[in-house]
C-alpha positions as CSV (number, residue, x, y, z in Angstrom):
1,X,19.1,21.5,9.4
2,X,17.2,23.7,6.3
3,X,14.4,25.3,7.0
4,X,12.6,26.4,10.5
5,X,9.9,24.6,12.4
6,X,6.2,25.4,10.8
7,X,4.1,27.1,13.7
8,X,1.6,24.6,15.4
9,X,-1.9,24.7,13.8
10,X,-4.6,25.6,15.9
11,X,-6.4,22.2,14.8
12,X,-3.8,20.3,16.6
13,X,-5.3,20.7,20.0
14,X,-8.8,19.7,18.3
15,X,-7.3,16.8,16.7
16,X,-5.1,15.5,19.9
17,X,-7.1,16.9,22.6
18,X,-5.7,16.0,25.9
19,X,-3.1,14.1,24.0
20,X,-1.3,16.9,22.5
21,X,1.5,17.4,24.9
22,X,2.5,13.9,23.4
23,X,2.2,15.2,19.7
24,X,4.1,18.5,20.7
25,X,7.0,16.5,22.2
26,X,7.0,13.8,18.8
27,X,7.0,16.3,16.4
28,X,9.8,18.5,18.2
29,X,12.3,15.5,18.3
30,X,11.0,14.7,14.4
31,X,12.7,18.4,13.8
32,X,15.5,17.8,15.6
33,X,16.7,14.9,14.8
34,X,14.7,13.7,11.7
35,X,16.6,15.1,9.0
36,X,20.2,13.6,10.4
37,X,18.6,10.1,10.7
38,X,17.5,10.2,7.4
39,X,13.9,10.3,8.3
40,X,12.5,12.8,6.9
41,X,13.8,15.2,3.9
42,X,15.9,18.3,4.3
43,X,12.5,20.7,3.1
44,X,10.1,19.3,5.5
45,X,10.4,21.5,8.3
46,X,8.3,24.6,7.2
47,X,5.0,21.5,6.3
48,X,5.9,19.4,9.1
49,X,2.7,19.9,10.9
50,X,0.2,20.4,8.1
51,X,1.7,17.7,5.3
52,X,2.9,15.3,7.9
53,X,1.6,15.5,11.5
54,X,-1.9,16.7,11.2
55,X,-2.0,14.3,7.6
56,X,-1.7,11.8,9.5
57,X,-4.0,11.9,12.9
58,X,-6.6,13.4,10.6
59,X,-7.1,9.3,10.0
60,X,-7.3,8.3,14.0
61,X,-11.5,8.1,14.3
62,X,-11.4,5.0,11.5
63,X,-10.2,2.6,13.4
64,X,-12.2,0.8,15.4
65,X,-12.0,1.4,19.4
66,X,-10.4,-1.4,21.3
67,X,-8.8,-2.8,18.3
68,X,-5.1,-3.9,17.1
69,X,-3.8,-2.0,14.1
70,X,-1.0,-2.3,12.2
71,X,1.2,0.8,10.1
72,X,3.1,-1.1,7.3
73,X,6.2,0.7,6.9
74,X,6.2,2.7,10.0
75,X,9.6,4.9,8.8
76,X,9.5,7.7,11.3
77,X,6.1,7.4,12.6
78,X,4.0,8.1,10.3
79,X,1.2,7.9,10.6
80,X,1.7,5.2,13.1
81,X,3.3,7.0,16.2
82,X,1.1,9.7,15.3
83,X,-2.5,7.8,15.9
84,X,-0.8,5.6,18.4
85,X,-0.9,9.0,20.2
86,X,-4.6,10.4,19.1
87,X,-5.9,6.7,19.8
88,X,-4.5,5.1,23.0
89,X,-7.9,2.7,22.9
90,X,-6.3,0.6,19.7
91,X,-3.2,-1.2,20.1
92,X,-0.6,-0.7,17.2
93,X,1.9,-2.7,15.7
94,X,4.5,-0.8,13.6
95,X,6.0,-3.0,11.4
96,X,9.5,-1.9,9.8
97,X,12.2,-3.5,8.4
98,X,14.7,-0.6,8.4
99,X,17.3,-1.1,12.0
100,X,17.7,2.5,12.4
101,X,14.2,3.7,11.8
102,X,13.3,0.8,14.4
103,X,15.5,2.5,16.7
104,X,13.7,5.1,16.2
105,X,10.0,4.1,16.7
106,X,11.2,2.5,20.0
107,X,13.1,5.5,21.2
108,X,9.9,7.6,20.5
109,X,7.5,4.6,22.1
110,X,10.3,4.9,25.2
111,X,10.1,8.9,25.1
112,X,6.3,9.1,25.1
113,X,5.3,6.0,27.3
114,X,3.1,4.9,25.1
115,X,1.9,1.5,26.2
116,X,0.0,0.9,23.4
117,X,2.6,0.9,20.8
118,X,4.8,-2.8,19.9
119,X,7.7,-2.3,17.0
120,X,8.5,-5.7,15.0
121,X,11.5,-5.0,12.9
122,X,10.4,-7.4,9.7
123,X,8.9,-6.5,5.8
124,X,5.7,-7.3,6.0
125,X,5.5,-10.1,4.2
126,X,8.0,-11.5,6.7
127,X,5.9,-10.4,9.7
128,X,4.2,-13.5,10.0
129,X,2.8,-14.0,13.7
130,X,0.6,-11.3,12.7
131,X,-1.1,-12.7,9.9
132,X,-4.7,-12.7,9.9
133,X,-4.5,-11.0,12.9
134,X,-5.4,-7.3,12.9
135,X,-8.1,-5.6,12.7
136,X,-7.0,-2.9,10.4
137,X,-3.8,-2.4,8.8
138,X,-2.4,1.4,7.6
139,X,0.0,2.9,5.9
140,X,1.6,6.1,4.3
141,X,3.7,6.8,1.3
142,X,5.3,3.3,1.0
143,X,4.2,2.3,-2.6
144,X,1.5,1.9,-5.0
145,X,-2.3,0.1,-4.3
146,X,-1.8,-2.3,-6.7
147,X,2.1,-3.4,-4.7
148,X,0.6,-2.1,-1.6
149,X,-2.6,-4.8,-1.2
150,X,-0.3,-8.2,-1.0
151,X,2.0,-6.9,1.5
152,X,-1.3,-5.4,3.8
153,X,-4.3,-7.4,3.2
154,X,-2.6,-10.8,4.2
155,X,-2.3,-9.3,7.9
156,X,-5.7,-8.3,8.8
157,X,-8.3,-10.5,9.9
158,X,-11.0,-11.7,7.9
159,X,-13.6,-8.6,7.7
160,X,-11.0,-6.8,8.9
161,X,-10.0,-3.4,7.2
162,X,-7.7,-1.5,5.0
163,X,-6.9,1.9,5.6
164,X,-4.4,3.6,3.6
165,X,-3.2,6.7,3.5
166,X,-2.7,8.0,-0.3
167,X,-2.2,11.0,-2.4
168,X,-4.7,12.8,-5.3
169,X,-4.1,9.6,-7.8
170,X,-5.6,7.4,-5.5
171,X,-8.6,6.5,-7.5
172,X,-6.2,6.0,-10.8
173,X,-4.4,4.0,-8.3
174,X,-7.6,2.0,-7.3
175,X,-8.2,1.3,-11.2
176,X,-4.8,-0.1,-11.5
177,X,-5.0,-2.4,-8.4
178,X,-8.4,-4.8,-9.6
179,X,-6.5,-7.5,-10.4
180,X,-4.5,-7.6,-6.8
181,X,-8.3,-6.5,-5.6
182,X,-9.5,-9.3,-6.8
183,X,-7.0,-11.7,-6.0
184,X,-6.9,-10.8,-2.1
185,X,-11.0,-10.4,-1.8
186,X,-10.8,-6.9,-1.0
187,X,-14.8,-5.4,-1.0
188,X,-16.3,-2.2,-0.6
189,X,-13.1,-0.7,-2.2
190,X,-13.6,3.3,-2.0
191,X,-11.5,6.7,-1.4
192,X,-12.4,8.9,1.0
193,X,-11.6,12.9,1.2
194,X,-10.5,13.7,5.4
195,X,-10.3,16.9,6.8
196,X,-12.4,19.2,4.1
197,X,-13.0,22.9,6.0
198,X,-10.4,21.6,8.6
199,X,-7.0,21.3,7.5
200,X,-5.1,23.3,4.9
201,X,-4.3,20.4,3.0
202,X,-6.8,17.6,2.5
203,X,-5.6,13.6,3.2
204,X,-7.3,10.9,1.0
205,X,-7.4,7.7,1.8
206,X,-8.5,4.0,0.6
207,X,-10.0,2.0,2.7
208,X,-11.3,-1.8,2.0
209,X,-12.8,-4.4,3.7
210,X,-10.6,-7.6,3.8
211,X,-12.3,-11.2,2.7
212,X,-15.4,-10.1,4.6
């Protein structure tokens, strides 16, 4: 294992509230046991919190409350198991193809009872029951917009949202995606900035509304 375990932000138990036990007990086991299942990368440990945990629940209050939500390319969690845990009002789906990282998402589901929380191992273009189904669909460092939009926008309903989590090219991304932007009716196309004054690294993301 490289590296030791970043210190818990103080934003955490703003971000979590009641929840954060839950969060706590995730992101220990991520430490533990992340780097030997190939989940997350040997220099991760002293960011864990800020570039990865906190990245990703930053996202939890834009998607919409009693809702079902996909994370495309759930990996170890993130950001899936992570606002599966800020938002136990929005049922998730996290959809990955990978058998071990499965394993893993269901483990964690197991760990943390959450009840909220399905796992379909498929790609997503292969996860076809839930096509047209959900009401917004995530996801974090998988590919680029312009690859991401066909595998995403054919699962959520019609009206429904994209919400993807993306780095500082985003809107050089968003430039390079019109045709695919285009071709699935994606509207109201935009990057927002999360977390400004709050977290000590920023998270952008692009959201879009889905043949509304």
């Amino acid at each position: 294992m490289t590296g030791v375990l970043e210190p818990e932000p103080a934003v955490a138990a703003e971000l979590f509230g009641d929840r954060v036990e839950l969060a706590r007990a995730y992101t220990a086991a991520l430490a533990q046991h992340g780097e030997k299942r190939g989940l997350i990368g040997p220099l991760e440990l002293p960011r864990l919190w800020t570039r990865h945990i906190l990245n990703s629940a930053i996202a939890a209050p834009l998607f919409p409350a009693g809702g079902i939500a996909g994370d495309v390319g759930s990996g170890a969690g993130l950001p899936g198991l992570v606002l599966a845990i800020a938002r136990p009002d929005v049922r998730w789906v996290l959809i990955e193809p990978m058998e071990r990282r499965v394993a893993w998402l269901e483990e964690q589901v197991g760990a943390l009872g959450l009840e909220n929380v399905d796992v379909e191992r498929a790609r997503a273009e292969e996860a076809g029951r839930y096509e047209g189904v959900l009401d917004a669909v995530t996801a974090r460092a998988v590919s680029a917009l312009r690859t991401l939009i066909p595998w995403t926008a054919p699962l959520a309903r019609d009206g429904g949202e994209l919400i993807l989590l993306k780095g500082h090219n985003a809107p050089a991304e968003i430039e390079a995606a019109q045709k695919q932007i285009r071709k699935f009716k994606l509207s109201d196309v935009r990057m927002e900035v999360l977390g400004e004054g709050v977290l000590a690294e920023e998270t952008r993301v692009v959201r879009a509304l889905v043949r509304a």
